[in-house]
C-alpha positions as CSV (number, residue, x, y, z in Angstrom):
1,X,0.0,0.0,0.0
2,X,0.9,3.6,-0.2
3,X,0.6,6.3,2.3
4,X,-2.4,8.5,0.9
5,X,-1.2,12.3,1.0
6,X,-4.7,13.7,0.0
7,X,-5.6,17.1,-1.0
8,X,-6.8,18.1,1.9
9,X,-4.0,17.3,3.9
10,X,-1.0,18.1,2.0
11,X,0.5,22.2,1.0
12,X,1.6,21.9,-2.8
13,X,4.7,24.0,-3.2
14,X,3.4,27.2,-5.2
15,X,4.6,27.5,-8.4
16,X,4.9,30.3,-11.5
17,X,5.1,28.9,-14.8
18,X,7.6,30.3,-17.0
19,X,8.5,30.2,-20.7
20,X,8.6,26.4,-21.9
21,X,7.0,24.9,-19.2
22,X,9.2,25.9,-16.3
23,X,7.9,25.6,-12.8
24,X,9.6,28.4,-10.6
25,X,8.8,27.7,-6.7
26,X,12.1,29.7,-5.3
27,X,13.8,32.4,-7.0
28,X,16.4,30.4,-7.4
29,X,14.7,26.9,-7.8
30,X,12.1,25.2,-10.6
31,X,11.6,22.2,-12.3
32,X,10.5,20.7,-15.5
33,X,8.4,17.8,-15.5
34,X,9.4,15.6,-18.8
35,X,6.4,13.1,-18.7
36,X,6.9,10.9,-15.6
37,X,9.9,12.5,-14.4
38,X,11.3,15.8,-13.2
39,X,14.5,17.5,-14.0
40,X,15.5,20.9,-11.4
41,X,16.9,23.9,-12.2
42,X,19.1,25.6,-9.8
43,X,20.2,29.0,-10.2
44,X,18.8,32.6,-9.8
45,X,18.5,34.1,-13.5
46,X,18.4,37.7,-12.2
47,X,22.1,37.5,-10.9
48,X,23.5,35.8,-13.3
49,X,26.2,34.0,-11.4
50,X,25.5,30.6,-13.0
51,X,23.4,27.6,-12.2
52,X,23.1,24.0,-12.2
53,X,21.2,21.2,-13.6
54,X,20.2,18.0,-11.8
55,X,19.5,15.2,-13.2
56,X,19.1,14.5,-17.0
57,X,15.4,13.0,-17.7
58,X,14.6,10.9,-20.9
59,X,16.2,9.9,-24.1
60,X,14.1,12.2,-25.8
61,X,14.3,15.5,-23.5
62,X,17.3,17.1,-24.6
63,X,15.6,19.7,-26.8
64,X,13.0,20.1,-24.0
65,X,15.9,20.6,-21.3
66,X,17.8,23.5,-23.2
67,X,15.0,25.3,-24.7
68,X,14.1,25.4,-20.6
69,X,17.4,26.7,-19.9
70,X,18.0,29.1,-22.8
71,X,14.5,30.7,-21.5
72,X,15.5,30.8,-17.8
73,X,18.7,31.7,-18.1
74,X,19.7,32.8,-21.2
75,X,20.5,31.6,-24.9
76,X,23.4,29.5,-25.2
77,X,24.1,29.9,-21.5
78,X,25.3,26.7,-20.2
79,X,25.0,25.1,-16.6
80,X,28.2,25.3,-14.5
81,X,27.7,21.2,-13.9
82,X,25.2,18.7,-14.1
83,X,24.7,16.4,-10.8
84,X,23.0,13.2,-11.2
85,X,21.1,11.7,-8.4
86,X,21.5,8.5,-10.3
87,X,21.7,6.8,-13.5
88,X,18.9,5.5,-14.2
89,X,17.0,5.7,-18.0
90,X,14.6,8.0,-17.0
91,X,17.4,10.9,-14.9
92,X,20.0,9.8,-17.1
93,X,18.5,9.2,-21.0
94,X,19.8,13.0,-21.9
95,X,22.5,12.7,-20.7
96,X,25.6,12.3,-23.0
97,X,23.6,14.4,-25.5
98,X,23.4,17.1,-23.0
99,X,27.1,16.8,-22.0
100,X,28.3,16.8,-25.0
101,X,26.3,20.0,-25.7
102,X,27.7,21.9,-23.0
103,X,30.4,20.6,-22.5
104,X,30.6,20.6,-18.5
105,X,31.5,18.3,-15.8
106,X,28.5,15.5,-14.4
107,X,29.2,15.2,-10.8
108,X,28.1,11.7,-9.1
109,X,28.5,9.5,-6.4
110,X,31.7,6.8,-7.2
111,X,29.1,3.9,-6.5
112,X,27.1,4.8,-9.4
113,X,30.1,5.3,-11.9
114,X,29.5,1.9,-13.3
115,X,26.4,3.4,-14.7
116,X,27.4,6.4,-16.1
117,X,31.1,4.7,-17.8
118,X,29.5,2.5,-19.7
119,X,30.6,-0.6,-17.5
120,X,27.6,-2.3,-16.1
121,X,24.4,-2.4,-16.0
122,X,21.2,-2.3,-13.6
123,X,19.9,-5.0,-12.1
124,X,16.9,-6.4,-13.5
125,X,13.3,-5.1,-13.3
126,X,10.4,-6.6,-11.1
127,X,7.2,-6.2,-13.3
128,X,5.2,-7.9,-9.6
129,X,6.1,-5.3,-7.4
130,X,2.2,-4.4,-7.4
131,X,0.9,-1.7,-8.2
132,X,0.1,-1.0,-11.9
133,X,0.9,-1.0,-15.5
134,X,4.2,0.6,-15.2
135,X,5.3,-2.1,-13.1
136,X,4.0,-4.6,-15.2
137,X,6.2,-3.2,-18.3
138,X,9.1,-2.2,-16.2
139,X,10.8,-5.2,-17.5
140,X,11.1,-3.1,-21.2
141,X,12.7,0.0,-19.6
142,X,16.6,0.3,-20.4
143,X,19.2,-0.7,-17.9
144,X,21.9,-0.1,-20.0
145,X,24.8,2.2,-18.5
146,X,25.3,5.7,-20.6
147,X,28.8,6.7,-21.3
148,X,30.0,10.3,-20.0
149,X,33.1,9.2,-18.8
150,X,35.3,12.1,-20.3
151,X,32.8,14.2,-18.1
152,X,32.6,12.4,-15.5
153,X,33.6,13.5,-11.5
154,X,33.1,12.6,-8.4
155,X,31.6,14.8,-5.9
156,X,33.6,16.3,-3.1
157,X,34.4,14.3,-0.3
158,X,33.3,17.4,2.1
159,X,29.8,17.0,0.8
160,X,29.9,20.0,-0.6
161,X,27.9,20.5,-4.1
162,X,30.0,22.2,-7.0
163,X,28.4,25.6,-7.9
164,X,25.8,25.2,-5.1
165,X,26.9,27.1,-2.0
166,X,25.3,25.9,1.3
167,X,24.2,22.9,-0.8
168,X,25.4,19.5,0.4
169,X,24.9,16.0,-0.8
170,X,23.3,12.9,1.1
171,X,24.4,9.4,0.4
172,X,20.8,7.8,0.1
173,X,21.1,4.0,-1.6
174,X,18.3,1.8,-2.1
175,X,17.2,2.9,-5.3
176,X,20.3,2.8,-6.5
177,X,24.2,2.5,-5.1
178,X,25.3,5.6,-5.7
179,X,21.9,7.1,-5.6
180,X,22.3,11.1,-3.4
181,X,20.0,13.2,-1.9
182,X,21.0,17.4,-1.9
183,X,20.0,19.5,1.0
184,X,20.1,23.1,2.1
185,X,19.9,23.5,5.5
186,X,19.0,27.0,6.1
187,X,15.8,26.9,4.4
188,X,15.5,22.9,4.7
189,X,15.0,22.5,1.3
190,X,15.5,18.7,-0.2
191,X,15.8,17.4,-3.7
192,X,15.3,14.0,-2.7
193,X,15.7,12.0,-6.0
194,X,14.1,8.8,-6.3
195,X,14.6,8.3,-2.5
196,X,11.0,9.2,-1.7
197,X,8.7,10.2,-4.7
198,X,5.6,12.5,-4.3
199,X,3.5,10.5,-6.7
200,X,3.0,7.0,-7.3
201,X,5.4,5.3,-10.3
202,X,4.0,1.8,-10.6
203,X,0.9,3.2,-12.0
204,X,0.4,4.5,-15.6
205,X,-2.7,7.2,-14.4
206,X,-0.8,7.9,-11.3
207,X,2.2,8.9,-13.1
208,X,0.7,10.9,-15.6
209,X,-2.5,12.5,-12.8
210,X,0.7,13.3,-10.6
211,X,-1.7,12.3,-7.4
212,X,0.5,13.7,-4.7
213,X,1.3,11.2,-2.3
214,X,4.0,10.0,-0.3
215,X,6.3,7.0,-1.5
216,X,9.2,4.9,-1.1
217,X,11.5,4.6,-4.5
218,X,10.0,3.3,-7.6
219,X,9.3,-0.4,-6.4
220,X,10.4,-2.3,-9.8
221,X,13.3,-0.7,-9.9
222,X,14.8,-0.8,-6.4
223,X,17.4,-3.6,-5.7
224,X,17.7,-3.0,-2.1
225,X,14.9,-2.3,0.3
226,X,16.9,-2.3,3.6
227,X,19.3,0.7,2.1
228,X,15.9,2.0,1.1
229,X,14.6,1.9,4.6
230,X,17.8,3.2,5.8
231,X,17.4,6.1,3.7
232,X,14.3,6.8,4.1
233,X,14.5,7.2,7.7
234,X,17.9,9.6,7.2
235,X,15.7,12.2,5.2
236,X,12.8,11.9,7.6
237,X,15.1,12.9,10.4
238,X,16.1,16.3,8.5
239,X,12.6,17.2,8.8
240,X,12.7,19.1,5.6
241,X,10.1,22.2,5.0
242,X,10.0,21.4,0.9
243,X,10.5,17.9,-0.9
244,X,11.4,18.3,-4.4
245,X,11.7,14.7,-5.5
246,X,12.1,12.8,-8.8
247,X,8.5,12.2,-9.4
248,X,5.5,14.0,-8.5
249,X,5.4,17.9,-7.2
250,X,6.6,19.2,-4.6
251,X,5.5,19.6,-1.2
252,X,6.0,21.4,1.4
253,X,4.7,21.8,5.6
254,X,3.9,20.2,8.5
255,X,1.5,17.9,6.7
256,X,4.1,16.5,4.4
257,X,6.9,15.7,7.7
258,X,4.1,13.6,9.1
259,X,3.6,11.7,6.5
260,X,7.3,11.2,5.9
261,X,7.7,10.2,9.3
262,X,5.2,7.7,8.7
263,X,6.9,6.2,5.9
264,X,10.5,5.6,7.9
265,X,8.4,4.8,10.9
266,X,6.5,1.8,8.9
267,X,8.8,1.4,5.8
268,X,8.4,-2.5,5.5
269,X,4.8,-2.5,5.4
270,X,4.1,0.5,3.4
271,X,6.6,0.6,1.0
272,X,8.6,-3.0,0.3
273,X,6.7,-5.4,-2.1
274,X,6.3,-8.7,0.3
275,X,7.7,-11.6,-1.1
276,X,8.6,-9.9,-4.0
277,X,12.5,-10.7,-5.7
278,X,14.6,-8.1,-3.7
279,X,12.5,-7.9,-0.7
280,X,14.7,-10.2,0.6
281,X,17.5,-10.8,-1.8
282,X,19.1,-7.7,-2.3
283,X,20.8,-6.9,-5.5
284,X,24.7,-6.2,-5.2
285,X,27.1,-5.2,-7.7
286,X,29.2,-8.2,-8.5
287,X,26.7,-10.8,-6.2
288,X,26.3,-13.7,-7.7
289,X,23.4,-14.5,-9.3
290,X,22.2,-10.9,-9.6
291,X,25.8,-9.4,-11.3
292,X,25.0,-6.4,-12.9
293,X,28.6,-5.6,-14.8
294,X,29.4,-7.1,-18.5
């Protein structure tokens, strides 16, 4: 099951829509939904002392991603970096189109290298996770690696995010190895990823309605529920003001902590798929039987 975040009881982040579909909810934050997935700005465009993007979305939003950027911030004006939560098709599918565009660094965690060199490959789907038609298909979505390794660095060892001051980044596997979280503590803002998700995934009008509710990672693609858990219940103690997450808007207020509180507090039986093929087998890199590298 999934914990229900109704209307009633949950404060949508206010937005402004800006040219091509730009979502602005902080002068210096917005977002552009790509279908099923999110991609975030960061950056104020009335200084004009750079920005960021996070996160790459589909194979096919390249064109949407810089016409975004060329209206926020300028024509031809290109981020400082990109920093990838994780690799996955639908954060990662631009990609190497975009960095070969711009020609700037892609900052990740070391753990999910092997996904973004070209080296290995995700584990397997697991289209009975529950939930939908998206789970159903989820054995059809790539898993291949991209390739940006001529662009590829790894993030600072303080934490700190590049181009992002009083930004810092949060190991938060489950989802992924290398999977990160990025926080600002003075206004306890999170860009949580695929950690937690504002919206179910496993469902086809879920992920198109955009339903705001509060979830654990994308079930048919997470390899390791008690990293999940363990994650989970690391973002839930920053009690965060706004959740920006990798699916779904974002949300903000008292209403939202409770409910995020309720997910660590009750992980196993809200969020991991009983019986299911990693509920209890967790995928490793390199474990036999479920080896993800070529």
């Amino acid at each position: 099951m999934a914990v229900q975040l109704s209307l009633e009881d949950i404060d949508i982040a206010p937005t402004t829509e800006t040219a091509s579909g730009v979502l602005a909810f902080a002068p210096d934050l917005a977002y552009l939904r790509l279908s099923i997935v999110n991609v975030v700005f960061y950056g104020d465009p009335t200084r004009g002392d750079g920005w960021v993007l996070i996160d790459a979305g589909l194979p096919t939003s390249k064109g949407s991603i810089i016409d975004a950027a060329d209206h926020r911030f300028g024509r031809n004006t290109r981020p400082s970096a990109i920093i990838m939560t994780h690799g996955h098709f639908d954060h990662a599918g631009s990609l190497e189109a975009l960095a070969r565009h711009w020609e700037v660094p892609v900052y990740a965690h070391p753990l999910e290298f092997p996904y973004l060199n070209g080296r290995a490959s995700y584990p397997p789907a697991d289209p009975l996770v529950g939930g939908g038609l998206m789970a159903l298909l989820s054995p059809l979505f790539p898993r291949s690696p991209v390739n940006v390794e001529e662009s590829l660095k790894i993030l600072p060892a303080d934490r700190t995010l590049p181009a992002m001051p009083g930004w810092v980044w949060l190991h938060t596997p489950g989802h992924a190895p290398g999977h990160i979280s990025l926080w600002r503590e003075s206004d306890r803002t999170l860009i949580s990823g695929d950690a937690i998700v504002t919206t179910g995934q496993e469902s086809v009008y879920e992920a198109i309605m955009q339903t705001p509710e509060m979830h654990g990672p994308p079930r048919y693609f997470t390899p390791d529920w008690d990293e999940a858990e363990q994650s989970v219940k690391r973002l839930a103690a920053l009690e965060p003001e706004l959740i920006i997450s990798g699916h779904g808007q974002p949300v903000r207020g008292p209403s939202v902590r409770r409910r995020l509180h309720e997910l660590a507090t009750n992980f196993r039986d809200i969020a991991v798929p009983e019986g299911r093929r990693y509920a209890n087998d967790p995928a490793k890199p390199g474990k036999s039987g479920n080896d993800t590298y070529r």
